[in-house]
C-alpha angles and dihedrals in degrees: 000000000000131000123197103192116198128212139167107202109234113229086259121041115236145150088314105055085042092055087051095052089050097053089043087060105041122107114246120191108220093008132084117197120213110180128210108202130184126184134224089204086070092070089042088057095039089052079219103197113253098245085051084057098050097055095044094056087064095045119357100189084198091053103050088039086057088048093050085049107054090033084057084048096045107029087216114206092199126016115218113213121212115165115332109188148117097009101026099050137202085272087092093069091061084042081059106051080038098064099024094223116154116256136192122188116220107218120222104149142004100286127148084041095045124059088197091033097241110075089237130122126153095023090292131090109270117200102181094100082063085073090036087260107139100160097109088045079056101042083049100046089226099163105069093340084280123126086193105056087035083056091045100045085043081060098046087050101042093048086049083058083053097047091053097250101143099037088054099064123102111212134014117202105207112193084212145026086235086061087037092056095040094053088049093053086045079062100244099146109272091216083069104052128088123192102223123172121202117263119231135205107230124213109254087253141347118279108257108276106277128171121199095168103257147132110209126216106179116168135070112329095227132123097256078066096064096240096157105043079055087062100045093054096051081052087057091046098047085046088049106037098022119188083009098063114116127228123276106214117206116198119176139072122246155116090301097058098113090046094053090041093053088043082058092041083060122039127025088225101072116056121200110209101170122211100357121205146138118007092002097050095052086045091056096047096039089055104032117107088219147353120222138196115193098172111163089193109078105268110222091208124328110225081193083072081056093049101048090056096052088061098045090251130138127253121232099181138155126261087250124132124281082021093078104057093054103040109062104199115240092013118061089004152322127287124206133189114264111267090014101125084165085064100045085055096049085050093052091049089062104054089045093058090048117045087172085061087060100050092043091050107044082046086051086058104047077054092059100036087060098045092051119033100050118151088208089066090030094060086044095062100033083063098045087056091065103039081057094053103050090046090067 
């Protein structure tokens, strides 16, 4: 059996382009995996002119000629779909009912209900693309800060729901129940929708038990993120414990930089690390008395959760989405309501009266993590997803 996925690189690597790089490199008894990758960055270095753009995300001739290509070379049997736009256009979907060959999206994020993927415009959650309503994506420029090229790509998505796209797929891969159920709401066939986690590769063991004192935010500093509600808290917490409140430690890279960076200048209880990778990253986790993730848009997963665990860490997380199925309040970790920085500190007052919590529960979490993101299983039903949709 043969798989073409298909993936358009953001401008900025992120989960997505990981995951496909991970499926790209596992190991699938039965299938071979052939990939078919655009990149955003080639119209940056082109400086392709914006009108150019905005055809060719309709119909990229290059594109589909580079499809055709590698479809003749593989001989795909299904084709797995990732992010197709800009470069990739919606050209592909006509490719698809063109060559009838059997496709399966693999969903990662909330397109085709979002124009920006995230259901979020105007720093709050927004549901109307749910109902293929984008005008308050549009009213609020959310793709690229532009009311213009929000409007366009709405358009694109929104003629693709005319067209049948969407209904014509014939699988949908969802990385947790909360996407699943959205999607169904959203009214894509539930018969044709599989809840399927990422796997992870664990490390051999857990680094020995080591506290440097820290709480760890790693992820993009923007508002969905719940960067300032993050801040707030540890306001809260330097107001409530004084000279023994512990660090609060900030890794990523966003819109809300400046904002992170003044909040260090400021106060020794909030750290600023930049982009945090390698040897330092491993040294943060590995020290740090918890991670958190207060994220106020709905989170379709949360790999951090993943990463915490692998270090023996707790998890203070958000009720949001994905989030919820990995993090079990008051046993690998605490949820909070989204936005609620009182709660975060309550949380963080816990662990710091109890150092044994934290070690129970971070050990709580490396338990779960291995019970439940195997490769072994991962590989098993993905399989099992495309042997059910080519026996259709």
């Amino acid at each position: 059996m043969k798989i073409l996925q298909i993936f358009n690189d953001y401008l900025y690597a992120g989960g997505e382009a990981s995951v496909v790089s991970r499926i790209s490199g596992l190991q699938l008894p039965g299938l071979s995996l052939e990939t078919c990758r655009f990149s955003s960055r080639d119209w940056d270095e082109m400086s392709l002119p914006v009108w150019r753009q905005a055809a060719c995300m309709l119909w990229n001739p290059s594109a589909i000629r580079q499809l055709r290509r590698q479809q003749e070379a593989a001989s795909a049997d299904v084709w797995l779909l990732h992010n197709l736009f800009p470069v990739g256009s919606a050209g592909i979907y006509r490719e698809i009912k063109r060559s009838g060959i059997p496709a399966i999206t693999y969903i990662h994020n909330f397109r085709p209900f979002s124009v920006n993927g995230y259901l979020w415009a105007n720093d709050q959650v927004e549901t109307a693309g749910l109902r293929k309503n984008f005008r308050p994506e549009i009213r609020a420029g959310a793709w690229q800060d532009s009311q213009l090229k929000t409007f366009w790509y709405a358009m694109i998505i929104k003629g693709l729901h005319a067209y049948g796209a969407y209904r014509r797929m014939d699988g949908w891969i969802a990385i947790s129940d909360f996407m699943r159920d959205v999607f169904v709401d959203a009214g894509i066939d539930p018969a044709k929708i599989h809840t399927l986690r990422h796997s992870w590769d664990p490390l051999p063991a857990p680094p020995s038990h080591r506290d440097d004192g820290h709480y760890l935010f790693l992820g993009r500093l923007a508002p969905m993120k719940g960067i300032g509600t993050l801040l707030e808290a540890w306001e809260l917490l330097r107001v409530e414990m004084g000279p023994a409140c512990p660090k609060l430690i900030i890794g990523g890279d966003g819109p809300l930089r400046d904002e992170v960076e003044h909040r260090a200048q400021n106060t020794d209880t909030v750290e600023y690390a930049g982009q945090v990778s390698g040897d330092n990253k491993t040294r943060l986790i590995s020290g740090c008395r918890a991670m958190i993730a207060p994220s106020v848009w709905w989170e379709p997963l949360g790999l951090v959760t993943y990463e915490a665990y692998d270090y023996g860490k707790p998890m203070l997380a958000a009720r949001s989405g994905g989030l919820t199925e990995t993090v079990i309040n008051g046993k690998t970790g605490y949820l909070h309501e989204p936005g609620n920085a009182a709660e975060i500190v309550q949380h963080v007052l816990k662990l710091e009266q109890n150092h044994g919590l934290r070690r129970e529960m971070g050990g709580e979490g490396r338990k779960w993590l291995l019970e439940n993101t195997s490769e072994k299983v991962w590989r098993e039903k993905f399989t099992g997803v495309i042997d059910s949709v080519l026996e259709k």
